[in-house]
N, C-alpha and C positions, 0 to 999 in steps of 0.2 A: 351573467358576468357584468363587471359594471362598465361603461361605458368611459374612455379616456379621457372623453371630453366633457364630463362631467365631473361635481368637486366633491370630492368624501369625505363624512361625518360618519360618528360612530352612533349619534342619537341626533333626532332632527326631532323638534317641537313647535307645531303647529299652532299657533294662538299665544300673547302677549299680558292676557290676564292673570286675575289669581292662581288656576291650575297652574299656567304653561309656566309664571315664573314662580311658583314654586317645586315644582317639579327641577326645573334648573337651578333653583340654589340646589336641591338637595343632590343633585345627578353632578355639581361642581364640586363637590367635598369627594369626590374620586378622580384628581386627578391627572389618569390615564387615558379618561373619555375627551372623545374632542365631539362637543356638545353646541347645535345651532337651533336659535329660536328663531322664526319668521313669524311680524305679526303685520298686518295689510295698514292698521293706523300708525301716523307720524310720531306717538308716545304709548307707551306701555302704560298697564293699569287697567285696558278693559272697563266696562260699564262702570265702576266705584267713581271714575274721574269727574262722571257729572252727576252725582250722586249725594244725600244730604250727613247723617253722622252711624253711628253703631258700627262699624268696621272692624276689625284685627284682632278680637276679644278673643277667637279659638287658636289665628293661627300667629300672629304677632302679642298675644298677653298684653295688649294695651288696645285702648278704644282711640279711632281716626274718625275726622270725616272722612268722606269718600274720594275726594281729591288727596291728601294730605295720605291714607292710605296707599292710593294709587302711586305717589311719588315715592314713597318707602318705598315700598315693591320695586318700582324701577331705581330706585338709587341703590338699593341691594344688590340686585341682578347687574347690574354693569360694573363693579366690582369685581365680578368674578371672572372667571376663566370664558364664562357662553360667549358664543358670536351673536351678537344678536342686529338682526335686520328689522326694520321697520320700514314701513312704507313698501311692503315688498308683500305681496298675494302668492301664495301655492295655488296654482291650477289648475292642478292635479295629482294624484300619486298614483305609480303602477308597482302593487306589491312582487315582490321577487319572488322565485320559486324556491325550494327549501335551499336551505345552504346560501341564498342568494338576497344581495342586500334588496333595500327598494328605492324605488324613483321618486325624487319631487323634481316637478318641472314649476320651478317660480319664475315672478316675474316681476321685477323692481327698476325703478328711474335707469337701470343701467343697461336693462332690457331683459331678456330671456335667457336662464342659466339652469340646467339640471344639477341635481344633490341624488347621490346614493350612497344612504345610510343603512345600517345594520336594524337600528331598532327606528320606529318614528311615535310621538306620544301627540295625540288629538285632542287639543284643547281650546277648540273654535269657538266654544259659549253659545249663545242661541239668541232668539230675537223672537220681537213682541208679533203675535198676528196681524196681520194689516187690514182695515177697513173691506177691503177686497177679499182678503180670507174668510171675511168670517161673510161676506153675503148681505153686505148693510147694504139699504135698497136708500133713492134718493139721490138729489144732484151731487156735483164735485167741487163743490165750491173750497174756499179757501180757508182754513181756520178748524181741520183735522188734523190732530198729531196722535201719536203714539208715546205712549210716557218717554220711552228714549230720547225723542224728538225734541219733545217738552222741554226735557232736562239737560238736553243739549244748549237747546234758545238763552235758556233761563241761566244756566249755570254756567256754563262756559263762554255764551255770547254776552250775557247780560241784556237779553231785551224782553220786554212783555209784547208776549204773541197776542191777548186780546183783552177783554174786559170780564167776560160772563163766560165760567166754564162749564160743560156739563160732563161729568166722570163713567165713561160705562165701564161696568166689570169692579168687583170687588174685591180682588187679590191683592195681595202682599203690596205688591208693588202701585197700587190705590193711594195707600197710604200716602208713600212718596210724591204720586201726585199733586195730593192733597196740599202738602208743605213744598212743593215747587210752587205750585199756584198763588199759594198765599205771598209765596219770599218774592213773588212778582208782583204783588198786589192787585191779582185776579180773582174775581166774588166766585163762589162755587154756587151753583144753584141748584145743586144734587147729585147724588152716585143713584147709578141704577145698577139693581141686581138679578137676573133672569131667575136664581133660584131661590125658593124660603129662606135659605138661611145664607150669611154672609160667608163669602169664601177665604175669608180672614179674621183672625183675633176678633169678638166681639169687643170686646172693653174698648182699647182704644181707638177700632173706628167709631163707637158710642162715644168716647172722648173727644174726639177731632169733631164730630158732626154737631156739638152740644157748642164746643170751644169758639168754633167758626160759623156755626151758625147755618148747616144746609140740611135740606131733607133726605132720607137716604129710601129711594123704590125698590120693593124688595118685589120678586112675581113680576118683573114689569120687564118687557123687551121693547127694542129700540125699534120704532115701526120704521123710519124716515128723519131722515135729514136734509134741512130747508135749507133755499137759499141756492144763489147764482153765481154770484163773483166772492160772496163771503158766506161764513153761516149766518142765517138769521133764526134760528130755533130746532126743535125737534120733537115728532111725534112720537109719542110713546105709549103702550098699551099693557094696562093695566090686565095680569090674568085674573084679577078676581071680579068676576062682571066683564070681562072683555071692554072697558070703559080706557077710550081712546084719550089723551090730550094732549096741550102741546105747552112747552116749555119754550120759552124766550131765550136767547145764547147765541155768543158769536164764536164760540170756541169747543168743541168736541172731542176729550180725550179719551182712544179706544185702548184700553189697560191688558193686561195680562194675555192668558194664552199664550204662553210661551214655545216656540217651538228648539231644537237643538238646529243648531248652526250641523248640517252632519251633510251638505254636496257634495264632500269630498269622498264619498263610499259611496255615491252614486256609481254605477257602472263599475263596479270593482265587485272580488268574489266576496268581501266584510259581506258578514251577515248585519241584516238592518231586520230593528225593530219594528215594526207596525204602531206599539201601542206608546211608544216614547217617540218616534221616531228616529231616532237613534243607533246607533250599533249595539250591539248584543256583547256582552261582554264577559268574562269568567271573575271566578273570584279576586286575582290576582289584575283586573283589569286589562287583560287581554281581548281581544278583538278575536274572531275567527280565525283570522289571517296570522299564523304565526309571529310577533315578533311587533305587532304593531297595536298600540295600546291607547286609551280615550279614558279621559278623567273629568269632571267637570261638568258645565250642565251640556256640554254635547252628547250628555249620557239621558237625559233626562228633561231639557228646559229649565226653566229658571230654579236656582235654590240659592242659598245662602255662601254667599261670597267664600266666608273663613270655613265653610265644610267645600266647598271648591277646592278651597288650597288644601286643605289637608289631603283631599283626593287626589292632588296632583301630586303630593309630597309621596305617599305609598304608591303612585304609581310606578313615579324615580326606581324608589328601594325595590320596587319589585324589577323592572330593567335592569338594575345594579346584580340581583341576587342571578336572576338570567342570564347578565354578562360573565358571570364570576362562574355558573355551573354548567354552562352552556349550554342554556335548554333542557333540561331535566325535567322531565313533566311527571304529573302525578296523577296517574292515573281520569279514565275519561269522567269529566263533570254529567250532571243529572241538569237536564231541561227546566227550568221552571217558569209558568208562568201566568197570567191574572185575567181574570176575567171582570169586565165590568162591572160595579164604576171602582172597580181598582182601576187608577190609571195605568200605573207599572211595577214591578220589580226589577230592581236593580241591586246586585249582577244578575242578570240570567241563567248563567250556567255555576250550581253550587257544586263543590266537589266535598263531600262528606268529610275525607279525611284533613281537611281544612279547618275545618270548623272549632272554633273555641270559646270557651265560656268567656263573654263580654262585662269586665266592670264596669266600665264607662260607657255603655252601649248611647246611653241617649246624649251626652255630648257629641259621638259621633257615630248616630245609628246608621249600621252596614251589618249584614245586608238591610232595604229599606223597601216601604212601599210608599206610596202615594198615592189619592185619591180625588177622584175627578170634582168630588161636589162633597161639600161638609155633609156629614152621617152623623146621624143619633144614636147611639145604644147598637152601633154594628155587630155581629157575631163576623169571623173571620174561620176558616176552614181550611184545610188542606187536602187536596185528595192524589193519588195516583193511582187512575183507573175507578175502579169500584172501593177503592180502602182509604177509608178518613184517616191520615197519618198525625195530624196534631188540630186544633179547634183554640181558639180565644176569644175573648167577648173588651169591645172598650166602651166606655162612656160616651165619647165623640174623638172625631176623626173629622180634623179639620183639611179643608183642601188645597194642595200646594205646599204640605209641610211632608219631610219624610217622619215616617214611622217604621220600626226598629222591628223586622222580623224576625222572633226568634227560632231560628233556623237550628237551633239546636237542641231546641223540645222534639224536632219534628221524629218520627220511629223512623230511622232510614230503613230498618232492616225490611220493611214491608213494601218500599219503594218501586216498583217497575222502571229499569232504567231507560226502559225504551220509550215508554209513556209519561215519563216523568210528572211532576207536579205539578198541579194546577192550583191556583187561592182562590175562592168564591166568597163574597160576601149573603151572608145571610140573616137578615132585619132580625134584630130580637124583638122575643115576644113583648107588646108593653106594660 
């Protein structure tokens, strides 16, 4: 039952970026809902805000920078009917029991106030690993950021954090990096890559590294980081020959490895991912939990902003379609799911009679996978139990990009529901 002293919403949306406010435009063109966004920063827009250009091209049909995106979003979103709070943190949620709304206990400048809503939609986004995640050995000096950090200094403060930077990790978001650094007028003195092959686009990090002038260590991990009150360099170790040396730099940005923003399913019955970290989700973006739904990269870690929004937009329509039937399910979904170095599959739970042939699949590949480390000439497999249910072969498989499962080649009729799916990668011959 809900509590008196709590304030009722019909849909409460957790997080202020792409997902959350598109999810709320599209859950405002009904109405009938009394629909509240909580996001913990003082402006909506989420990470785009300190961000450089290619914006809105899937879900706004025009290209933003990343500020400039972020301010559409938010001048959309308060036009309409949502409540929205900022500056204001969820610290928890306790889902209801069937028939029964659920709790957020937030807490904003006005202090501590509960919300029990029917539906809630998660879309907390996620964040960069920290020097301490990943186990980088060496002192704590001053002059370690994190691209966010970076892009914070740089684009929203306006200051150069140093002179000499060195780039670990090659992901997507490297890039970015790269052209924060530069719009600061910081030398780059190399990207280092732990694995063979770069974990993004070759061409234009080949571009930027020719353009700008730095080296890029492919095979090469970060032994140490020098220095006391500042950085003064780093050692790094080459795996071909185990050949140690040390680079000169007063600046160390530790890039990618994204994790999903997902605390708030700590200690609640939401089933969690292991290999996303993440919540587990159904076709329909559903959570475990009846009635409460994650869109966005709290599904998965970092992805592409305008494929965010769109997942928060069919989230809405799927809360819409479950407001209006009230809960009609269809039938129980098939388990699926990856074994390394597939990183994940996302939804987890496919429900056969779902499924439909995709025109557009690669504008907006769902269901999708991801993979931990760029692949060559991968073979990709399916199995339930002992029965290979579908097989495909790609060129390359780049890492940190989704790719488009075709969930609908797969034989369901052969499926084990109890054993459900599994996807194994297996090297093609070369």
């Amino acid at each position: 039952m809900a509590n008196e002293s709590s304030v009722p919403v019909d849909v409460a949306i957790v997080g202020g970026g792409p997902a959350g406010i598109s999810a709320g435009l599209e859950l405002s063109k009904l109405s009938t809902l009394n629909v509240a966004l909580f996001e913990r920063d003082e402006e909506l827009g989420g990470i785009p805000r300190s961000c450089h250009i290619f914006f809105g091209m899937r879900d706004r049909k025009r290209m933003y920078t990343g500020p400039a995106y972020a301010r559409e979003l938010e001048g959309v979103i308060r036009k309409t009917s949502v409540q929205i709070h900022t500056g204001t943190t969820v610290l928890n949620i306790v889902p209801g029991g069937p028939g029964e709304a659920h709790r957020l206990d937030v807490l904003s400048p006005k202090g501590l106030k509960s919300y029990e809503s029917r539906f809630i939609l998660l879309a907390t986004g996620c964040f960069e690993s920290s020097r301490q995640a990943r186990r980088i050995p060496g002192t704590r000096p001053a002059g370690i950021f994190t691209t966010g950090t970076l892009q914070q200094l740089v684009n929203l403060r306006h200051l150069r954090p140093g002179k000499r930077a060195l780039i670990f990790g090659s992901e997507h978001v490297a890039l970015s990096s790269i052209l924060t650094l530069r719009r600061a007028g910081v030398s780059i003195i190399g990207m280092v890559e732990e694995y063979p092959e770069l974990q993004t686009y070759t061409y234009p990090a080949d571009a930027m590294r020719r353009f700008f002038g730095f080296p890029i260590y492919k095979e090469t991990s970060l032994r140490t980081i020098l220095g006391n009150e500042r950085v003064e360099g780093v050692e790094l170790v080459s795996r071909k020959g185990e050949k140690v040396f040390r680079l000169d730099c007063d600046m160390v940005i530790i890039t990618g490895k994204f994790r999903p923003e997902s605390s708030l399913i700590d200690n609640t019955p939401i089933e969690f991912d292991s290999s996303t970290s993440g919540p587990t989700v159904s076709m329909d973006l559903m959570v475990s939990v009846p009635n409460i739904y994650a869109a966005g990269n709290v599904l998965r870690g970092a992805d592409m902003h305008d494929l965010c929004a769109l997942e928060g937009k069919i989230a809405a329509r799927n809360i819409i379609r479950n407001w209006k039937c009230n809960g009609a399910g269809v039938g129980q979904p098939i388990f699926i799911r990856a074994e390394r170095p597939i990183r994940y599959i996302v939804p987890q739970r496919i429900s056969p009679s779902k499924i439909r042939k995709r025109l557009f699949y690669k504008l907006f590949p769902w269901p999708a996978i991801q993979v931990e480390r760029t692949l060559k000439n991968p073979a990709i497999e399916a199995w339930s139990g002992n029965k290979k249910i579908w097989g495909g072969s790609f060129r390359r498989l780049i890492a940190n990009n989704r790719y488009p499962l075709p969930v609908e080649k797969f034989d369901w009729r052969r499926v084990d529901s109890e054993q459900g799916v599994t996807l194994r990668i297996k090297p093609a011959k070369p």
